[in-house]
C-alpha positions, 0 to 999 in steps of 0.5 A: 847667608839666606840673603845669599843663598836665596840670590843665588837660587833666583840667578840660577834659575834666571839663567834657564831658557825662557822657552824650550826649544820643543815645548812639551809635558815631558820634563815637568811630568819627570820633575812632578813625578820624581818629588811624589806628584805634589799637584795631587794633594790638592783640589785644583783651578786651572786659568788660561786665556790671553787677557784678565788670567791674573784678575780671575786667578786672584779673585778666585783665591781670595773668595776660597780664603774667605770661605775658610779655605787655604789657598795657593795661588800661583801667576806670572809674571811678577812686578817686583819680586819672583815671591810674587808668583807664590802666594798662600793665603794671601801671603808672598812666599818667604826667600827661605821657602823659595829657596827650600822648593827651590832646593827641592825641585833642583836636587832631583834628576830632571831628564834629558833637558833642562828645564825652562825658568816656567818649568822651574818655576812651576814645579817649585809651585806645585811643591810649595803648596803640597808642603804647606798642605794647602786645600785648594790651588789657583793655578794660571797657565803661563802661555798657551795652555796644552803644552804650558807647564801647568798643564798636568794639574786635574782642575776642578775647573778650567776657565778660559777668559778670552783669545786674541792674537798673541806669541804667534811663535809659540801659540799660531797666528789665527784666532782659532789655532791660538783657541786650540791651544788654551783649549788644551787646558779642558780635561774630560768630565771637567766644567768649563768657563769661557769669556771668549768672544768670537765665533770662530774661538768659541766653536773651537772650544766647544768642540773640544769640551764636546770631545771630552764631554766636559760640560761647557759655560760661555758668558752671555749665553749660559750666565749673565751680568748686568749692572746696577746704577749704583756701581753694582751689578748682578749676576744671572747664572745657570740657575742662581741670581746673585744682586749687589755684586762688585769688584774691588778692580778698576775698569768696566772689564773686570765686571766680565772677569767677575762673572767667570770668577762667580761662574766656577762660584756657583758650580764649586758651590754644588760641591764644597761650602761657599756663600754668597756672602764669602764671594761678595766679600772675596770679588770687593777685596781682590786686588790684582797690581799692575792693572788699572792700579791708581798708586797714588792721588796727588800726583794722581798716578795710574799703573797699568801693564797694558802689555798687548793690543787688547789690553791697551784698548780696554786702558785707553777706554778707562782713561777716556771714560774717566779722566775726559776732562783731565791732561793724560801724561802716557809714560810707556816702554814695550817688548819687542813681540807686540804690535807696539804701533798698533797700541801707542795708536790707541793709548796715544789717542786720549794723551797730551804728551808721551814720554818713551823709555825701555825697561831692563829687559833684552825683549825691550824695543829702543824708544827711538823705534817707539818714536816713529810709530808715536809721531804724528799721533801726539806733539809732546814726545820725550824720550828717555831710557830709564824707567827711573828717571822717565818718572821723575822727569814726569814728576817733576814737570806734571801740570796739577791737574794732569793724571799720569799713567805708566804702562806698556809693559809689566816690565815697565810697571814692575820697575815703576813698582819697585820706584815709587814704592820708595817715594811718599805719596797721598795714596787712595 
C-alpha cells in the first residue's frame, strides 16, 4: 500500500504543467498561507543563478549540518528519484513523508489555478521542513528567481552565482533582462552575493540592491580566492582570510562556487555559531551528483549534466586539463531548448568518438538532429536511442585507456545514475 500510495502522489503530480502559463506568486502564496505559512519557521538561504545553484546550495547545507545545525535542502532537478529534491540533514526524504506533505499541500484549496509541478513541489518542501522543525533552510530557485515559486521565502541571504543566456521563453533573451529576473530574489536590508561576471549583469544587480539598500558582495571585487600549489586555496573575504580551504567537487569552477559559499559563511558568522573548521569540513565533504561526478576507475567513468552552453564549456575545460593524453568516449542526449550545436562544438573538440542517444524525455531532441551538428566535428559517430544500451555499447567497446564521459543533460545522466548503479565497478 505505501508503495502505491507514494506512486500514486509522484503520477499525480507528474501530470501538472511544468510552467504556468502566466507565472506569478499568487497560487504558492495561497497554498503557503492555507497550511500556516510554513517557510516562517525557519531562517532561510535563497540561491538563484544559472549555473553551479546545486553546488553552492549543497556545500551551504553540509557546512550549517557541521556546525550543529539541522538543515533542509531543497534543489531541482532530480537524477534519480524525486526524494532527491528534499533532503534534511543530509537524508533523502522517505516515500512516507513524501507522501504526508504531499497529502498536506493537496488537501487544501489551491485557488483558481492548478498549481505547477514546481509549485507543488515547492510548497511540499516548505512544509516538510516546518514539520520536521528544521533550523535552517537552503532553498534553490527552480528558474529565473522574481516570479520562481521559491520566492516567498525571507532569506538570511540570497546568492546569486552567475547569469548566462538561458529559458529565453520565460527569463528574456538579453543578459540583462535574464539578471533582472534572478535579481528578483534580493529582498530589502537583505546581503547579497554574486559571482556574476559581465558588466552589464552586474550593474543590474547593484541597482536593484541599491533600490532596496541590501547590502551588496561581488566576487573579485568585495572577496577573493586565491589558490595554493598544493590543490588548496585561500580565501580573502570582507574582512577574514581563511588558508587551506578546499573543495570536495571536481573541476577549477567550484573554487569560485566555494567562495560564495565562504562569503554568506563569513556574514552568518556575524550572527549565529560557526568556525572555521566547520566550513573547511563542510566545503571537503560536499558532493553534489551529476556534476563532474567520476563513478567509477576502471572503467574510468565521468557524469556530468553539462545541461547548457556554460557548463559544457567548464566540462570541455576539465576534460582537456586532465585527461590530455587519454582517448575521450562522449556519450550525450539533449533537450530541445539548448543551444545543442553550440555545446557538442565544444564538448566534441577534446573527444574521439561520440556516441548520441535521447532520454526518456518528450523535450529530448532525436539523435539524428544531433548527428548534423556533431558532423565534421568528430569521425566516430554512433547512434543510438537508449541511454541504457548507449552505456553498454561503450562498455562494451571502450579501448583500456579511454575515459568515458556522459553528459549533455541531467536527464541523460539521471538514467546513467539509476544504470550503473546496478553494475559493480572499482569506484574512487
Amino acid at each position: 500500500m505505501g508503495d502505491k500510495a507514494y506512486k500514486d502522489c509522484l503520477n499525480s503530480m507528474y501530470s501538472l504543467r511544468r510552467f504556468g502559463i502566466k507565472l506569478g506568486l499568487t497560487t504558492i502564496k495561497n497554498i503557503l498561507s492555507a497550511l500556516g505559512d510554513p517557510q516562517n519557521n525557519y531562517s532561510c538561504i535563497h540561491v538563484a543563478g544559472t549555473n553551479g545553484k546545486g553546488s553552492v546550495a549543497s556545500a551551504l547545507a553540509c557546512i550549517l549540518q557541521k556546525a550543529g545545525y539541522k538543515v533542509g535542502l531543497f534543489t531541482s532537478p532530480h537524477l534519480v528519484t524525486f526524494n532527491e529534491r528534499i533532503q534534511i540533514n543530509n537524508h533523502l526524504i522517505s516515500n512516507k513523508n513524501v507522501v504526508e506533505s504531499y497529502n498536506a499541500v493537496n488537501n487544501i484549496h489551491q485557488g483558481s489555478r492548478e498549481p505547477t509541478f514546481f509549485e507543488f513541489s515547492t510548497a511540499m518542501a516548505l512544509y516538510e521542513f516546518s514539520k520536521e522543525k528544521v533550523d535552517w533552510a537552503v532553498i534553490e530557485t527552480g528558474m529565473g528567481g522574481r516570479l520562481d515559486a521559491t520566492n516567498i521565502i525571507k532569506p538570511a541571504i540570497s546568492i546569486i552565482t552567475n547569469i548566462s543566456i538561458e529559458h529565453k521563453t520565460y527569463l528574456g533573451n538579453t543578459i540583462e533582462k535574464i539578471a533582472g529576473e534572478k535579481g528578483g530574489i534580493i529582498k530589502r536590508g537583505t546581503p547579497v552575493i554574486t559571482g556574476a561576471k559581465q558588466k552589464n549583469a552586474i550593474n543590474v544587480l547593484k541597482n536593484i540592491a541599491a533600490k532596496k539598500k541590501a547590502p551588496f558582495y561581488l566576487l573579485g571585487e568585495s572577496f577573493k580566492t586565491r589558490r595554493n600549489k598544493n590543490g588548496t586555496f585561500t580565501y580573502h573575504g570582507m574582512e577574514k582570510v581563511w588558508p587551506n580551504m578546499r573543495t570536495g567537487l571536481s573541476g577549477t569552477h567550484q573554487i569560485e562556487n566555494a567562495a560564495l559559499v565562504l562569503a554568506a559563511c563569513e556574514i552568518l558568522g556575524e550572527k549565529i555559531d560557526l568556525s572555521v573548521g566547520h566550513m573547511r569540513a563542510g566545503l571537503f565533504q560536499n558532493k553534489w551528483p551529476g556534476r563532474l561526478e567520476i563513478v567509477s576507475s576502471s572503467p574510468y567513468i565521468i557524469l556530468d549534466g553539462a545541461h547548457n552552453l556554460n557548463a559544457a564549456r567548464t566540462l570541455t575545460r576539465f576534460l582537456s586539463k586532465e585527461f590530455a593524453e587519454k582517448k575521450i568516449a562522449v556519450i550525450t542526449g539533449m533537450l530541445d531548448d539548448k543551444p545543442y550545436a553550440a555545446m557538442l562544438k565544444s564538448i566534441l573538440s577534446v573527444c574521439n568518438r561520440v556516441i548520441l542517444t535521447k532520454p526518456l524525455i518528450d523535450r529530448a531532441l532525436e539523435p539524428e538532429t544531433l548527428y548534423a551538428a556533431s558532423k565534421g566535428l568528430v569521425k566516430n559517430i554512433t547512434i543510438i536511442p537508449s541511454v541504457k544500451e548507449a552505456i553498454d555499447y561503450a562498455l562494451s567497446t571502450a579501448s583500456a585507456d579511454e575515459i568515458i564521459c556522459i553528459t549533455g543533460s541531467l536527464y541523460v545522466v539521471g538514467e546513467a545514475k539509476a544504470m550503473l548503479s546496478n553494475l559493480t565497478f572499482q569506484h574512487i
